[in-house]
Every structure is written in structure tokens, then in C-alpha cells.
C-alpha positions in Angstrom: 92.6 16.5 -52.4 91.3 17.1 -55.8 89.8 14.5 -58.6 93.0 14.0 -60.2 95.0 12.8 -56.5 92.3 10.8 -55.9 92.2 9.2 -59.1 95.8 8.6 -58.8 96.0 7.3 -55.1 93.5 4.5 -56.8 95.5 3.3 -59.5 98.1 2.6 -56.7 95.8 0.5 -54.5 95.9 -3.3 -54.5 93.2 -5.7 -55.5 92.4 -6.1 -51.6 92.7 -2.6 -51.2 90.2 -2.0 -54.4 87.3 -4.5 -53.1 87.9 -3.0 -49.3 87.2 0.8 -51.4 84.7 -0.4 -53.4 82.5 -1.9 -50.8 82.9 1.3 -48.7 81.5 2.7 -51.5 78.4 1.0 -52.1 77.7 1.9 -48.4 78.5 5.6 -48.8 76.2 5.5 -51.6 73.7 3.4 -50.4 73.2 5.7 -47.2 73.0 8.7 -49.4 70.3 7.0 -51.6 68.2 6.1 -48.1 68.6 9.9 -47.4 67.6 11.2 -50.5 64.6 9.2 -50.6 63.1 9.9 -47.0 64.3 13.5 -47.3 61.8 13.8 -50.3 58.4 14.9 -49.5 55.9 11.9 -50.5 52.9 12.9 -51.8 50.0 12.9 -50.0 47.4 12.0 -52.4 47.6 9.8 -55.4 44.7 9.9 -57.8 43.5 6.6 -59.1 40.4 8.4 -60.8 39.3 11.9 -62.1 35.6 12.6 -63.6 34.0 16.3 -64.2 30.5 17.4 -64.0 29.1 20.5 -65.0 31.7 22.4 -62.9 33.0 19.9 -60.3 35.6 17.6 -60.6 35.1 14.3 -58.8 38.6 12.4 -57.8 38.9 8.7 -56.4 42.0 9.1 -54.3 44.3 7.0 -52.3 45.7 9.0 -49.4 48.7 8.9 -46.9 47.5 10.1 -43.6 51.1 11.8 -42.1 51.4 9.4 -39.2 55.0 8.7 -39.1 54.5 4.2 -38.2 51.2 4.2 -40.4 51.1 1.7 -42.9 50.9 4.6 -45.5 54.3 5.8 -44.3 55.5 2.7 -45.8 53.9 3.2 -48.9 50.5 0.9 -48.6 47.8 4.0 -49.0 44.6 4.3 -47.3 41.2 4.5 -49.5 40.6 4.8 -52.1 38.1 7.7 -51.2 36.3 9.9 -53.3 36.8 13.9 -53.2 34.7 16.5 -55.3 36.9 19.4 -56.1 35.1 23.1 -56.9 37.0 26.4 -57.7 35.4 29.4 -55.7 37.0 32.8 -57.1 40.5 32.1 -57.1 40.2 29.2 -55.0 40.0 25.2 -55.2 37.7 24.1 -52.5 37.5 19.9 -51.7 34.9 18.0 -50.1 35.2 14.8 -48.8 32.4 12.3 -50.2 33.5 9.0 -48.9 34.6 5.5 -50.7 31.1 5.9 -52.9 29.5 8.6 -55.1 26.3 9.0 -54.1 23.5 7.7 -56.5 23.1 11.0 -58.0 26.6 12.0 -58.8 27.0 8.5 -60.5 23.6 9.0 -62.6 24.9 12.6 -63.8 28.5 11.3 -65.1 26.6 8.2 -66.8 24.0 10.7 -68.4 27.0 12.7 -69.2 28.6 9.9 -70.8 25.5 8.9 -72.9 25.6 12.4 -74.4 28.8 12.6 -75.2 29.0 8.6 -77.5 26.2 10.6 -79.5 
């Protein structure tokens, strides 16, 4: 059956008929929207903050862990945590830091910051 029948075999449907199509509809539809959704990879990380020193990026990050009945799966995202982020040759190597920059770190970007307002 192409467009145009089905089109047609509509317009010869009661009201009842209509409102008995229409909510089968919004089911059909709904399911595919459910499917569409989980099918989608989530992404793992989202960034809440980015600063760069010298050559490393430092990145406050709320993560999803992979467990399929974690609360992350369900979209409530663990951390945040902070990551530094260094490329080595043609490669972006990450370290985990933890939910605080150390002392350092944190005096570099605000000396950083100082230089840059002058």
C-alpha cells in the first residue's frame, strides 16, 4: 500500500475509527521515540569546566560510569571530578586528579589569570 491508499482509506474512516487510529499512533510513535533515544549512545563525560596551563588542559567533569541500573544510566552523573588532559606525539593522554586541584595547579591558573587582566 502506497501514501496515496493510505491517505485515501483515512478519509473513509469514521470519527471512532479516526480517534481508535490516532491513538494507535501516538503509541507507534511513542515506542519509536523510546527506541531512538536508548539506541543513542550517551555520552560518557560531560564537561562542567575547562582551564589550560602551559600545556595541559585541566577539565572538571561529570561522568556516567557504564553500569546499566546506576543512577548515571538514568541520567544523575557522578562527580564532578577533575581530569588533566596532555597530548604526547599524536596522542591525548588523561589523568585522573580527583574532585580538587591540588594547591599548585590552582596557584598556577590564578597566576595565570593575574597576567593575563594586565
Amino acid at each position: 500500500m502506497n501514501s496515496l491508499q493510505i491517505k485515501q482509506a483515512v478519509q473513509r474512516l469514521s470519527l471512532a475509527q479516526l480517534r481508535r487510529l490516532d491513538d494507535w499512533l501516538h503509541g507507534v510513535i511513542q515506542k519509536a521515540e523510546e527506541s531512538a533515544r536508548t539506541a543513542r549512545p550517551q555520552s560518557r563525560k560531560q564537561i562542567v569546566e575547562e582551564r589550560t596551563v602551559e600545556n595541559q588542559t585541566y577539565r572538571l567533569e561529570m561522568i556516567r560510569c557504564g553500569k546499566e541500573k546506576c543512577k548515571c544510566a538514568r541520567g544523575e552523573l557522578h562527580g564532578p571530578y577533575w581530569y588533566s588532559y596532555t597530548r604526547v606525539k599524536d596522542k591525548i593522554k588523561s589523568q585522573y586528579i580527583g574532585k580538587k586541584l591540588p594547591h599548585k595547579i590552582e596557584k598556577q591558573m590564578k597566576n595565570k589569570q593575574e597576567e593575563s587582566e594586565q
